[in-house]
N, C-alpha and C positions, 0 to 999 in steps of 0.2 A: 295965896291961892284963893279962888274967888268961892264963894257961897253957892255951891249947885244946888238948883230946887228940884224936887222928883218931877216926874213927870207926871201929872194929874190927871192926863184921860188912862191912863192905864188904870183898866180893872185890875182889884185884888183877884188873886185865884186861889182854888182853895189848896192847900198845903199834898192835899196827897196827887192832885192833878201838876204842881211840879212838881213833885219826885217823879212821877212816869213821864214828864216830859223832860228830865233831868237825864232819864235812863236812857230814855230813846235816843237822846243826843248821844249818849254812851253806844248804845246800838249802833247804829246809822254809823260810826265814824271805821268802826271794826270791820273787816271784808272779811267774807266767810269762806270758809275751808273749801275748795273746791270738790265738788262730787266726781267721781266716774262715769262716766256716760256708759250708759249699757248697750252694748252690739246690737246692732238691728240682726234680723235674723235676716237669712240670703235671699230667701224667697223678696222680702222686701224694702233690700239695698237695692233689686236690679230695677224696681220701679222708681226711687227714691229718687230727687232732682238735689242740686245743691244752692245755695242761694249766691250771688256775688253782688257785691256791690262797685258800680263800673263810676270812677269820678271823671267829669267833665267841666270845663271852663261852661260857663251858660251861652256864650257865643258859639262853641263845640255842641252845647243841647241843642239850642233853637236849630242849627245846621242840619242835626240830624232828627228832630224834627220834621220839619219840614219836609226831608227826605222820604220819611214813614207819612208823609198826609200826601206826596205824589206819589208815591208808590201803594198808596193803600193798604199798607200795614202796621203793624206792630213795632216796635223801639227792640221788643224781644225777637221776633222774627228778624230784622234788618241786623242785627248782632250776630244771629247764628249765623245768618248768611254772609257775615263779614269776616267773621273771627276763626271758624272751624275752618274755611279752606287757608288761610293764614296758619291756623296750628297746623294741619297736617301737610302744608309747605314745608315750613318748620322740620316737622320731622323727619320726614322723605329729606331734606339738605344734611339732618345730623347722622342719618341713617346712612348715607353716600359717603362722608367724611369719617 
């Protein structure tokens, strides 16, 4: 096996700064307990918005894009007005059947 030499430009550190960075690696690796989210109260669930995150091909973006810089809108404006008459299509076809 060959001779490995340390590596020279590595500063020493001082002994108690790796232990805390010993731990931390210890830390860092453990995922924590999950909390309970506490109920919004009602008065301000009915103002509350939800977030989604919508994925697109980037040829699908620039598309729609584009669409919102002729129409002079919003990427979120052009969604609502795509997507909710779409849902309550949707519904109104399950509600029939």
């Amino acid at each position: 096996m060959a001779n490995v030499t340390p590596n020279r430009r590595r500063q020493s550190t001082d002994p108690e700064l790796e232990k805390r960075i010993e731990q931390f690696g210890h830390e860092a690796a453990t995922v924590p307990e999950p909390q309970p989210i506490p109920a919004m109260p009602a008065s301000a669930s009915s103002r509350a918005t939800v977030g989604f995150n919508f994925k697109m091909t980037p040829e699908d973006h620039k598309k729609l894009k584009a669409l919102c810089a002729r129409e002079e809108r919003s990427i979120q404006y052009m969604l609502n007005k795509i997507v909710w008459p779409a849902v309550e299509s949707m519904i109104g076809k399950a509600e029939r059947n």
